[in-house]
Structures are given as structure tokens and as C-alpha cells.
Backbone as CSV, one residue per row, in Angstrom:
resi,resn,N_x,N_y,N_z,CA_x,CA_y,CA_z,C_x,C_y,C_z
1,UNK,8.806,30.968,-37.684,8.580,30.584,-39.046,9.590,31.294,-39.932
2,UNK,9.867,30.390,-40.743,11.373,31.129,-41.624,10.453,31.876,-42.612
3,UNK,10.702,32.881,-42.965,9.558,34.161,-43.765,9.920,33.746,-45.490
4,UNK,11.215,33.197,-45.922,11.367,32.658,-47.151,10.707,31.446,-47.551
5,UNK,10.470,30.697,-46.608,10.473,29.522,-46.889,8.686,28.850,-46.570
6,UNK,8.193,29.922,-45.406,7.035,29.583,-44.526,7.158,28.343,-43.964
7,UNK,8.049,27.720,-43.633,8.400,26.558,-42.594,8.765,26.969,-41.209
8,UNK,8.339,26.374,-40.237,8.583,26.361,-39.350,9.890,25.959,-38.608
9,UNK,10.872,26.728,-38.237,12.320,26.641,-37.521,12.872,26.181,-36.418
10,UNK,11.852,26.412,-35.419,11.711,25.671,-34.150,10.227,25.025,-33.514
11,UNK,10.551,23.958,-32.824,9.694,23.830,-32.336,9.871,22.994,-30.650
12,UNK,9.464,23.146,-29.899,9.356,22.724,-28.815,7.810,22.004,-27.802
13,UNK,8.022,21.352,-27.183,6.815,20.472,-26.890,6.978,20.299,-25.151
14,UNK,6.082,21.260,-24.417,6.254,20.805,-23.050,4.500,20.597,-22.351
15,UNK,4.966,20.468,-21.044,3.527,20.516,-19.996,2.770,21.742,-20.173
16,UNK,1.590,21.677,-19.547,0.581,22.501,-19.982,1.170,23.680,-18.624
17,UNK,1.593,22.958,-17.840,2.574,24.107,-16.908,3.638,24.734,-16.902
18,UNK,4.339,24.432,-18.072,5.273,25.335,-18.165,4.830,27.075,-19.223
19,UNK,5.070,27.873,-18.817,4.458,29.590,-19.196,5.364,29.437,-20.547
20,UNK,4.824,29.981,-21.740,4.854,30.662,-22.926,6.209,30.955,-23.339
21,UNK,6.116,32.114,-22.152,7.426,32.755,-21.543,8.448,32.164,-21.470
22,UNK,8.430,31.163,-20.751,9.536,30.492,-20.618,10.479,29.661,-22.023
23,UNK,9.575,29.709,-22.780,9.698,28.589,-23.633,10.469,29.818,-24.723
24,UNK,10.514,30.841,-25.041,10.653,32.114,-26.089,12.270,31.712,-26.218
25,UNK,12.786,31.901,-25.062,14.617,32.290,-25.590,15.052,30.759,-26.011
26,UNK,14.333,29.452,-26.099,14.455,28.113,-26.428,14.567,28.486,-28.423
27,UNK,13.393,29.201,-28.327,12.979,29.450,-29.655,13.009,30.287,-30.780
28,UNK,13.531,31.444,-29.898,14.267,32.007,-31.027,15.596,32.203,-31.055
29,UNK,16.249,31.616,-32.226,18.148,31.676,-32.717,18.688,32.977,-32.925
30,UNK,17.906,34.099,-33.031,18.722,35.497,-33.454,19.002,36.004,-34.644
31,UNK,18.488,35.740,-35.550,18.209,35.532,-37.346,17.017,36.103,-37.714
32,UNK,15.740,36.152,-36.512,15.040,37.083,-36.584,15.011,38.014,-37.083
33,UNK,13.667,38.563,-38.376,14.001,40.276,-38.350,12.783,41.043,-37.437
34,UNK,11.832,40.270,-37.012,10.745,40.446,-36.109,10.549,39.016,-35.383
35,UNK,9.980,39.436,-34.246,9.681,38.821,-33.201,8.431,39.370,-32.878
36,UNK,6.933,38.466,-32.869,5.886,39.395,-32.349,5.011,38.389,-31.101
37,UNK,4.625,39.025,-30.031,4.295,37.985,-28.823,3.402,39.278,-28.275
38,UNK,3.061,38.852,-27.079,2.014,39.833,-26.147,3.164,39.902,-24.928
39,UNK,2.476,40.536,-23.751,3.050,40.956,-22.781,3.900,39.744,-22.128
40,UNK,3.179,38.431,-22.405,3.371,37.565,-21.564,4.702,37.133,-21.591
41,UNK,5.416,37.702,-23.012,6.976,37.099,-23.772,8.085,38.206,-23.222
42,UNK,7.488,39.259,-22.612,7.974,40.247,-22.607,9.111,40.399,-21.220
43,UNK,10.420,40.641,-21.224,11.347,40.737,-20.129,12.409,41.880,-20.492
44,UNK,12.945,42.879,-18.869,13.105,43.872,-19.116,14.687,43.603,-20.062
45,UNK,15.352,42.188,-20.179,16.507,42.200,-20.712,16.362,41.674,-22.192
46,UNK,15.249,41.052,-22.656,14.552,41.068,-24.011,14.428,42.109,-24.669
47,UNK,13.482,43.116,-24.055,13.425,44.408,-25.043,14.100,45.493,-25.162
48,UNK,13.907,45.654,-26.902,14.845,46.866,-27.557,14.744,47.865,-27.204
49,UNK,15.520,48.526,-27.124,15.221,50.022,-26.794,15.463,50.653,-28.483
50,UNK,14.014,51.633,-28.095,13.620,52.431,-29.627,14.600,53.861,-29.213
């Protein structure tokens, strides 16, 4: 969701079998200033190091 605007930026539409997960790097462009998900989004080449 674009945080200026509250519209939605991406969207994608698959099977009830394809994982969450999979669908994340489709959806976010990198313009992000947060990204918030549960474990399930989570990969060791995704996350920041604090």
C-alpha cells in the first residue's frame, strides 16, 4: 500500500497452492520504507541485518 496515497501498488492473484512466500519478491518494488509479514515471508537473503 503506497502510505501517501493509501492505494494499493501491487497486486497479484494466484492458486490457493501457491505459499505467501512465494508471492513477496513479485510484490514488493524496493520504494518500501517498511515491509511487515510473519515468519512465513521471511528468507535468510531477505533480511536486514540490524
Amino acid at each position: 500500500m503506497d502510505a501517501d496515497s493509501g492505494l494499493v501498488h501491487s497486486l497479484e492473484i494466484t492458486t490457493a497452492k501457491v505459499a505467501d512466500g512465494n508471492m513477496i519478491d513479485v510484490l514488493v518494488h524496493g520504494e518500501e520504507a517498511i515491509v511487515l509479514g510473519d515468519r512465513a515471508y521471511t528468507r535468510n537473503d531477505r533480511n536486514l541485518e540490524a
